[in-house]
C-alpha positions in Angstrom: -12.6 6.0 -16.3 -9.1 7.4 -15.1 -9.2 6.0 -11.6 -10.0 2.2 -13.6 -7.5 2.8 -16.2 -5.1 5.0 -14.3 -4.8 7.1 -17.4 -3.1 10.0 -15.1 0.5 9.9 -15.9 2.4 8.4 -13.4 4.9 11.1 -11.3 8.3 10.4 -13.3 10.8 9.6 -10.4 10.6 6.0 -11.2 9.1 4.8 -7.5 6.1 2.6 -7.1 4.4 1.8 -3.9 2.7 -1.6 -2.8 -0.2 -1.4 -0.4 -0.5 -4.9 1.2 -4.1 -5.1 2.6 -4.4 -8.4 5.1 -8.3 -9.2 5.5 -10.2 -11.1 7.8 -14.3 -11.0 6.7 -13.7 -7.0 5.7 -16.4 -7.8 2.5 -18.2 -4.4 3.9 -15.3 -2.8 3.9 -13.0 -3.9 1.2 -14.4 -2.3 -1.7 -14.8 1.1 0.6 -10.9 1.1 1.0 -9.6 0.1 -2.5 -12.2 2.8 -4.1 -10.4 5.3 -1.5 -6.8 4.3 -2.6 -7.6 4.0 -6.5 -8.7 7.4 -6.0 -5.5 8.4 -4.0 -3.0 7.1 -5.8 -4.9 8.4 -9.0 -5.0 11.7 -8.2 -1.7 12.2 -7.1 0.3 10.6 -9.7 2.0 7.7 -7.8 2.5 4.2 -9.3 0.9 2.0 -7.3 0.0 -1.6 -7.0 -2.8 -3.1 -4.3 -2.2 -6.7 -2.9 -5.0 -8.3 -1.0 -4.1 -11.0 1.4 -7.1 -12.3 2.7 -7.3 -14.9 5.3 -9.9 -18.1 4.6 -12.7 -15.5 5.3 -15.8 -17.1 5.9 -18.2 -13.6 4.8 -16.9 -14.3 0.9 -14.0 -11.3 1.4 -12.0 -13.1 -1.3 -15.4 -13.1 -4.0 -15.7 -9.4 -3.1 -12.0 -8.5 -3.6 -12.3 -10.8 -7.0 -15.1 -8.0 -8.3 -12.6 -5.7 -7.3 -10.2 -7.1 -9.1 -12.2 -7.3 -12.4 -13.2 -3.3 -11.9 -9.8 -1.9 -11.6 -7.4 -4.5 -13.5 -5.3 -7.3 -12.2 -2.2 -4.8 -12.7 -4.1 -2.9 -10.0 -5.5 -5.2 -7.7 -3.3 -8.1 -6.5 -4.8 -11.3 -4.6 -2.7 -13.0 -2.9 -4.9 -15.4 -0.8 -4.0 -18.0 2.0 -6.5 -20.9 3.1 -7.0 -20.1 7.0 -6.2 -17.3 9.3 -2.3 -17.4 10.1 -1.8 -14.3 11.7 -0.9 -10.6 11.1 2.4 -11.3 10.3 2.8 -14.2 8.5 0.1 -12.1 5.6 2.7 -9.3 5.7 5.5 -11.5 4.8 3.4 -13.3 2.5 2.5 -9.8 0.9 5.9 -9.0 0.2 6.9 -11.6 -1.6 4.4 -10.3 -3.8 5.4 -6.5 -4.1 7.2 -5.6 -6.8 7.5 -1.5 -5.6 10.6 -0.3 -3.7 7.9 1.0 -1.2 5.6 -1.2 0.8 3.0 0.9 3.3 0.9 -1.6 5.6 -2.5 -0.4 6.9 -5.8 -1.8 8.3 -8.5 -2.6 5.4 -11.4 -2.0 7.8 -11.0 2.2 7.3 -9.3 3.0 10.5 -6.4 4.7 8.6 -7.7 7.2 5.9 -5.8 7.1 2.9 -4.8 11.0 2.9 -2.6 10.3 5.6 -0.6 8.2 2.8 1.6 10.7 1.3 5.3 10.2 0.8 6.5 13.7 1.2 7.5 13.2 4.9 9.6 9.9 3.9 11.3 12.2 1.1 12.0 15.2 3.1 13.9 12.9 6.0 15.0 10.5 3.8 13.7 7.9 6.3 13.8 4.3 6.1 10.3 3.8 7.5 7.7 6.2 8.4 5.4 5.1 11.1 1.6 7.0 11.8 1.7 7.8 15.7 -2.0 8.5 17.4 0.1 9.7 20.6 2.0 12.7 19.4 0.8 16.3 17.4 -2.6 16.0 16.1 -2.9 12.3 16.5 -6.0 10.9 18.3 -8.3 7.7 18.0 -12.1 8.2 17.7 -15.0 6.0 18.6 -13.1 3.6 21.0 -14.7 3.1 24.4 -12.7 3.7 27.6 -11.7 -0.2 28.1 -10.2 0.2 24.4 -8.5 3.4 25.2 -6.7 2.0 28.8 -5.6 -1.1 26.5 -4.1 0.7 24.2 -2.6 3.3 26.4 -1.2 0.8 29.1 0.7 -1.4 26.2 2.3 1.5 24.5 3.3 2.6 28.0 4.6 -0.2 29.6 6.1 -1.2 25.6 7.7 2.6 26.0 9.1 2.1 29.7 10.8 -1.5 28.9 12.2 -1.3 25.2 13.0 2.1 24.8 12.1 2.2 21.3 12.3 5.6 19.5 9.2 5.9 18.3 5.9 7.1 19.9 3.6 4.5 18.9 4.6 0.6 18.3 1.6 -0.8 18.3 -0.1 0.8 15.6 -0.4 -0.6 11.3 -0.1 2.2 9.6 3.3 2.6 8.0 5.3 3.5 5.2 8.8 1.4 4.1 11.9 0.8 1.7 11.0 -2.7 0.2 14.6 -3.5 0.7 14.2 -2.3 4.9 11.0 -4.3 5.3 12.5 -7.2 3.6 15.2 -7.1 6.2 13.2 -6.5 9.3 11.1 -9.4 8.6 13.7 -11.9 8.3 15.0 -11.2 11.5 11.2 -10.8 13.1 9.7 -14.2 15.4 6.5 -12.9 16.0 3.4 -13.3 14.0 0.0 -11.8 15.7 -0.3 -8.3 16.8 3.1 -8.1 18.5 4.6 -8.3 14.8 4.3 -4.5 14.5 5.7 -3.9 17.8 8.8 -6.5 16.8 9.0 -4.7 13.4 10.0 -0.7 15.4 12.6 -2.6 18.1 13.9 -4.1 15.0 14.9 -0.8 13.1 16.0 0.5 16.2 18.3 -2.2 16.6 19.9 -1.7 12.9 19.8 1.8 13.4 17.1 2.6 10.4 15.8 5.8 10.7 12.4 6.4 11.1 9.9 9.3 11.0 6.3 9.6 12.4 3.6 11.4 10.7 0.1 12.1 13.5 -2.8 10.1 12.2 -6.5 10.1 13.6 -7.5 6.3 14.0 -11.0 6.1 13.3 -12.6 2.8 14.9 -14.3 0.7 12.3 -17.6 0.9 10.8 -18.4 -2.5 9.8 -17.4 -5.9 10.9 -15.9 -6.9 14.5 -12.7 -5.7 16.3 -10.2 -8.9 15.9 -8.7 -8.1 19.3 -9.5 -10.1 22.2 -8.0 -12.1 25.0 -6.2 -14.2 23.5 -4.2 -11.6 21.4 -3.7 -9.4 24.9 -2.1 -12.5 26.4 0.1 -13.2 23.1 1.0 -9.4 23.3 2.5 -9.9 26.7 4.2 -12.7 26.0 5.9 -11.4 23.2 6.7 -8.3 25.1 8.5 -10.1 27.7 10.3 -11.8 25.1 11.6 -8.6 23.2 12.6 -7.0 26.7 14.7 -10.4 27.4 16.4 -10.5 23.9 16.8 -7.0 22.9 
């Protein structure tokens, strides 16, 4: 089959992207998300490489992503697992030791990002050095999140906008596009590991003046499985805040 054998020829300006895929018991969703990106990347033409971090899951994510593995080849499919649940991103910089394309996008595994929003053309045409998907700006929205949810995620990206002034519409969000080189750098310099990672990762590139693009996406609350935020990643969020706003 051409999406298991990627017999499409692969677009010839010599780029390959590495989609790192962090899971937490995603077995439900997992194969869902790597049949949507085999497809993507198939159809368009882009070399492409899928690494699978998963976390110690307890639901058998890693057996699951081992099937996968044997379905679409081991050049494919990448599994990169680590024995217990370390945090968001400590998997990311895990992942990228890993990548071997000169772009790395980062996204969910539990289908809240649809893979059509995955498209290069908008990192092309600005030359950017990351392009970030913003739910806050254009035709961005989130679906199927109740009001508590919604005032969460408002307030933080508000008060994150009001204190750090950070170019970009929405820091809290997983959904991104970078160089390899750009990412490598923003995560040497990074100190936080849970959710506040991706909020680090924006002030960052602001700081070393990279320039970065935003691209509306419609996040789509998951399916299957549980929502891995809770009060003990709101408190870490604050924390880390505070910190960021004191040393940047």
């Amino acid at each position: 089959m051409a999406s298991r054998k990627c017999s499409q020829q692969s677009r010839g300006d010599g780029d390959k992207y590495s989609v790192l895929l962090p899971t937490y018991n995603e077995r439900e969703n997992l194969p869902l998300i790597v049949w949507l990106l085999v497809k993507y990347f198939g159809e368009s033409g882009y070399n492409y490489e899928i690494i699978v971090i998963d976390d110690g899951s307890p639901d058998g994510t890693l057996e699951v992503a081992k099937q996968l593995q044997k379905i679409y080849g081991e050049d494919k499919i990448l599994l990169r697992p680590r024995e217990k649940k370390l945090g968001l991103g400590t998997a990311y910089i895990h992942g990228i030791k890993h990548a071997t394309g000169n772009f790395v996008f980062i996204m969910d595994a539990d289908l809240s990002h649809h893979v059509t929003y995955l498209s290069p053309r908008k990192q092309r045409e600005g030359r950017y050095d990351l392009v970030s998907g913003t739910r806050y700006i254009g035709d961005g929205g989130v679906y199927g999140w109740d009001l508590r949810r919604k005032l969460i995620s408002r307030g933080a990206n508000y008060v994150t906008q009001v204190l750090l002034r950070p170019g970009a519409s929405d820091l809290t969000g997983s959904f991104r596009l970078y160089k390899k080189e750009v990412l490598e750098s923003l995560v040497e310099r990074c100190v936080s590991k849970g959710y506040v990672f991706q909020m680090e990762m924006i002030v960052r590139a602001r700081q070393l003046n990279y320039t970065i693009g935003e691209v509306p996406i419609s996040f789509v609350d998951r399916v299957y499985g549980e929502s891995k935020l809770g009060g003990n990643e709101i408190v870490s969020f604050l924390k880390g805040l505070l910190t960021l706003f004191a040393t940047t």
